[in-house]
C-alpha positions in Angstrom: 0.0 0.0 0.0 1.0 3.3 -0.8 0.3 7.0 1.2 0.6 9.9 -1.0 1.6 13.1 0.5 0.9 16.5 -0.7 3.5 18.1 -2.0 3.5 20.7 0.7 3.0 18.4 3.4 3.3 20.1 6.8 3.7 23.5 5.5 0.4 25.1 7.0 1.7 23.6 10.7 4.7 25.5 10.6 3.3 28.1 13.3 2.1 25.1 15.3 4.2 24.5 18.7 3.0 20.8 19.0 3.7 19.6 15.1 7.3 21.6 15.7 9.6 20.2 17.9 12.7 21.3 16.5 14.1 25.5 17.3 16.4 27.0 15.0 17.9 29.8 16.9 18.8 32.7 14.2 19.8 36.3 14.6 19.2 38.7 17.1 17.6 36.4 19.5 15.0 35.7 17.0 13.8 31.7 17.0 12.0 29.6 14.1 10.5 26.5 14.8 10.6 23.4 12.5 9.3 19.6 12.6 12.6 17.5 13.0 11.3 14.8 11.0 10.9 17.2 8.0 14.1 18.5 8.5 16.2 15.6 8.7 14.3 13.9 5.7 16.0 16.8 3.8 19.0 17.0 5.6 21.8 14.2 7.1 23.5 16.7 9.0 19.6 17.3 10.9 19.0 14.1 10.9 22.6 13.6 12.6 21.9 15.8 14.9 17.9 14.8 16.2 18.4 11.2 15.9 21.8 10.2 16.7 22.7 13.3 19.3 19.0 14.1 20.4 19.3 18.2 20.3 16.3 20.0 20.2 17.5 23.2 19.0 19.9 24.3 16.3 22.5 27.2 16.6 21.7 29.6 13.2 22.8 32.5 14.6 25.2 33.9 11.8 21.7 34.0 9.6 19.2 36.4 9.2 15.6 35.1 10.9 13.9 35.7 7.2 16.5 33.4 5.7 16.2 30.7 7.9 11.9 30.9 7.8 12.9 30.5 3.9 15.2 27.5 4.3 12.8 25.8 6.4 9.6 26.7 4.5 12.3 25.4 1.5 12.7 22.2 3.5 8.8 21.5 3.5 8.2 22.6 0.0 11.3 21.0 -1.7 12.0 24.4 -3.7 12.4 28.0 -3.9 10.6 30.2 -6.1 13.5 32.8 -6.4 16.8 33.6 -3.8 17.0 37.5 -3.5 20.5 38.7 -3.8 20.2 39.8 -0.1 19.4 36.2 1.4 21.4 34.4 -1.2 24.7 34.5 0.7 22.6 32.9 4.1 20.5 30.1 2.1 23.5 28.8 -0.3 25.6 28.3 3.1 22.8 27.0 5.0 22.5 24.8 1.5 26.0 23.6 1.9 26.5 23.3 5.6 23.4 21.1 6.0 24.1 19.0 3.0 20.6 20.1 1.2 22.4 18.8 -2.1 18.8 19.6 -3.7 19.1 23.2 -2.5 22.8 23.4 -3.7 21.1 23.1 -6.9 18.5 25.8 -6.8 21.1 27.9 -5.6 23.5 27.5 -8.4 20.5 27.8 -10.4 19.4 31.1 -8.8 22.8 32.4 -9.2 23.0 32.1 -12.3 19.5 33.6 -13.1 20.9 36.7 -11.0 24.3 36.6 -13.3 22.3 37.0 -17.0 19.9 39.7 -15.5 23.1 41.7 -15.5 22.9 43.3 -18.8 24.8 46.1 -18.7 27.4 46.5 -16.9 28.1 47.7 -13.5 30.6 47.5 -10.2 27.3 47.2 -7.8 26.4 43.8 -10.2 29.7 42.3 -10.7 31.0 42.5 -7.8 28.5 41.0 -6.0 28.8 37.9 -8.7 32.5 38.0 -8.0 32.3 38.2 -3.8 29.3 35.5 -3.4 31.6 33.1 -5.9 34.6 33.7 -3.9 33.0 33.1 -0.6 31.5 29.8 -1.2 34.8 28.7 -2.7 36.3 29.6 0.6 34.0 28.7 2.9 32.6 25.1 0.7 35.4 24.6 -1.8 33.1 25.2 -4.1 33.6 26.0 -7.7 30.5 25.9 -9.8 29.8 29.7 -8.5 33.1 31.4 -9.6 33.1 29.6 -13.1 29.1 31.4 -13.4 30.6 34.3 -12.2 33.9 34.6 -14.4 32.0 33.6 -17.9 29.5 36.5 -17.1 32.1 39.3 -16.3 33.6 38.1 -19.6 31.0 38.0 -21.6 29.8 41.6 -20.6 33.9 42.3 -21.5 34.4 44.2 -18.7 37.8 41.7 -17.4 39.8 45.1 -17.4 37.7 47.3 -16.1 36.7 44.8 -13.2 39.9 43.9 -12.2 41.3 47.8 -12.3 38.5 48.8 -9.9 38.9 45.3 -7.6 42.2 46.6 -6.8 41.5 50.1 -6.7 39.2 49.3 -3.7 41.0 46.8 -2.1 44.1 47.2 -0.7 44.4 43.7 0.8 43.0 40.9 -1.1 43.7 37.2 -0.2 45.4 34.7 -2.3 42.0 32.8 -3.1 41.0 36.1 -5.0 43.9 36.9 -6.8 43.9 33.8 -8.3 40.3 34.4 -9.2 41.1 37.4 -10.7 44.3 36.1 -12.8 42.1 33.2 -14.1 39.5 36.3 -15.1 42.5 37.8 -16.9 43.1 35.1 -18.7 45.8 35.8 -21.7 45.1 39.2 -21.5 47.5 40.0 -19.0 47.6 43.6 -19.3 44.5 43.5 -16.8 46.5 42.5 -14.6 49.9 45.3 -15.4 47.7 47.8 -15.3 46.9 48.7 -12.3 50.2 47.3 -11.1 51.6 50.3 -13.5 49.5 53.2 -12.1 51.0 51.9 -9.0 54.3 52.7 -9.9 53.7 55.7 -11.7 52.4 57.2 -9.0 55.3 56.4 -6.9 57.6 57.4 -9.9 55.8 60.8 -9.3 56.1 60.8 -6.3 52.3 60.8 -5.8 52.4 58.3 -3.2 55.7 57.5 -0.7 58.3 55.2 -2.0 57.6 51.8 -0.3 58.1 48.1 -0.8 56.3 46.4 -3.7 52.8 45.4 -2.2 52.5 41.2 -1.9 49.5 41.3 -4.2 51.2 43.3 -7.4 54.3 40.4 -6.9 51.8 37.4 -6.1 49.6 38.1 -9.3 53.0 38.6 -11.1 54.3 35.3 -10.1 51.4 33.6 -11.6 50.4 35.4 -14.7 52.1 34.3 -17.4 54.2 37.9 -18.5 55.3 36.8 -21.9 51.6 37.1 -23.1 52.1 41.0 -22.1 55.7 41.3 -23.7 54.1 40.2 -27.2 54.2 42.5 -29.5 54.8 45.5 -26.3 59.2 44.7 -26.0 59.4 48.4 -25.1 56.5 48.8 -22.4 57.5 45.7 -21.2 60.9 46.7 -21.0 60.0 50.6 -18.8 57.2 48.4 -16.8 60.4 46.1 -15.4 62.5 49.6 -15.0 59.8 50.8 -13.0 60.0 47.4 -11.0 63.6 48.2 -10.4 62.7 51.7 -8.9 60.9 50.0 -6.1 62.6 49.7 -2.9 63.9 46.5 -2.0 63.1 44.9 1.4 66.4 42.3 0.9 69.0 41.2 -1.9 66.2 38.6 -3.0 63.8 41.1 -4.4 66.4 41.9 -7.4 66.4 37.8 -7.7 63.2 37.9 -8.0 63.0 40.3 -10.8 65.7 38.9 -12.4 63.8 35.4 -12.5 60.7 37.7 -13.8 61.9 38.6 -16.6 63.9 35.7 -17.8 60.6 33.5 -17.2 58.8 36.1 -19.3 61.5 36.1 -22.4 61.9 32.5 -22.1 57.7 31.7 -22.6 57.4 34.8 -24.7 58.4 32.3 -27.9 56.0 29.9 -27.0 53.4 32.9 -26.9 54.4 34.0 -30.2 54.2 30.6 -31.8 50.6 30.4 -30.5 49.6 34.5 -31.7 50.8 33.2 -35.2 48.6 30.5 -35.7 45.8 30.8 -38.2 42.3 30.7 -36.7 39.7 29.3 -38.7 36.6 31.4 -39.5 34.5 30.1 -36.2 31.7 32.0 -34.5 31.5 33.0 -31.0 28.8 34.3 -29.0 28.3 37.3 -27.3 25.5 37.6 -24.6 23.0 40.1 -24.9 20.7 39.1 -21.8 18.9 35.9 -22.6 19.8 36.1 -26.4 23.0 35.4 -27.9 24.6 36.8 -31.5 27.3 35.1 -33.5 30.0 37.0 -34.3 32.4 35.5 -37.1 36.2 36.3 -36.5 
């Protein structure tokens, strides 16, 4: 014999105190109350933590009370009509940290509803593409958001602009994001000289004090690939390592360093020109325009 349920089974007992015995304690002191057996039929981690370790309450408080009434009423319904960018951060990790692979999903799929609704361009809209994408990778090891994230940023063609502004407004940025931002790059590694030029033009000009290279500008240069900017640019190249030389070293092994530089650059530069000199076939690529997408033949 078998019992049909309705899909959202439970959902109108939410409010109830004896249908929920299970307190997820959010934000603020605020409380949401939840049927454990719903819960952990959703969740292992719930179910871990009712059946095998008998809690009756959950500790949620780094989320918002209006993101964990979503999860839950997520939990009962087995979806999500639509994850605002301002709860999306709070119900992707809730997704992840409770093992909701189902949710994961609808995340991923949310996100990248949020990423083709960016049209035109802007630092507001990227950014928050680029930020969420890094944090799950942090936080979850989690990749499928950054490669949403990347492919939209270069689709709108806004790699340099992006990664100019990134570093104008952060002074410190961890490793995870610099590699983010030199796999945004790409080939095109003058996004990445760039604003590691205005850097040093500005301390050439004595705009800002004279000071040790910053570890970001020689992190990103240790793992971009230079040769792809000394193609075709030998004399740029040549004042952008000058202007390298100007900086203050903090010991003997920064002139090593720079030395190592700019032999790796000359020695991969012929590998870079052998690839810039093959033909490319007439193929057609597509440029997003919203939810439409034009071929453009090279």
């Amino acid at each position: 014999m078998t019992i049909s349920l309705p899909l959202h089974f439970g959902l109108g007992l939410l409010k109830s105190s004896t249908h929920n015995n299970l307190t997820l304690e959010a934000s603020e002191g605020e409380t949401v109350l939840a049927s454990s057996v719903v819960l952990a039929l959703n969740s292992p981690v719930i179910d871990h933590m009712t059946t095998e370790l008998n809690l009756t309450s959950v500790d949620v408080t780094e989320f918002s009370r209006d993101a964990v009434q979503m999860f839950v009423e997520a939990m009962y319904v087995g979806d999500v009509q639509k994850i605002a960018r301002a709860q999306f951060r709070d119900i992707n990790k809730m997704a992840h940290v409770f093992k909701v692979s189902w949710l994961v999903s609808i995340c991923e799929r949310d996100f990248l509803r949020l990423a083709k609704e960016i049209v035109v361009p802007s630092w507001p809209d990227l950014s928050f593409l680029f930020e969420e994408a890094a944090y799950i990778r942090c936080n979850r090891n989690c990749d499928k958001l950054k490669e949403i994230a990347l492919d939209r940023i270069k689709d709108l063609e806004w790699e340099r602009n992006f990664i100019k502004w990134y570093d104008e407004y952060n002074s410190n940025i961890p490793q995870l994001k610099l590699d983010m931002l030199i796999e945004l790059a790409g080939t095109q590694v003058d996004c990445i000289v760039l604003p590691i030029n205005k850097y040093l033009a500005l301390v050439e000009t004595g705009k800002i004090p004279k000071e040790v290279l910053p570890e970001k500008y020689r992190y990103m240069l240790d793992k971009c690939d230079l040769s792809y900017y000394k193609l075709g640019r030998e004399k740029l190249f040549e004042k952008f390592m000058n202007r390298l030389r100007e900086v203050p070293a903090e010991s003997d092994d920064y002139f090593k360093w720079l030395f190592d530089l700019n032999k790796k650059a000359c020695s991969t530069s012929k590998v870079s020109l052998q690839v810039a000199r093959k033909p490319r076939s007439r193929q057609a690529s597509k440029i997003s325009l919203g939810d439409r997408s034009v071929p453009r033949t090279f």
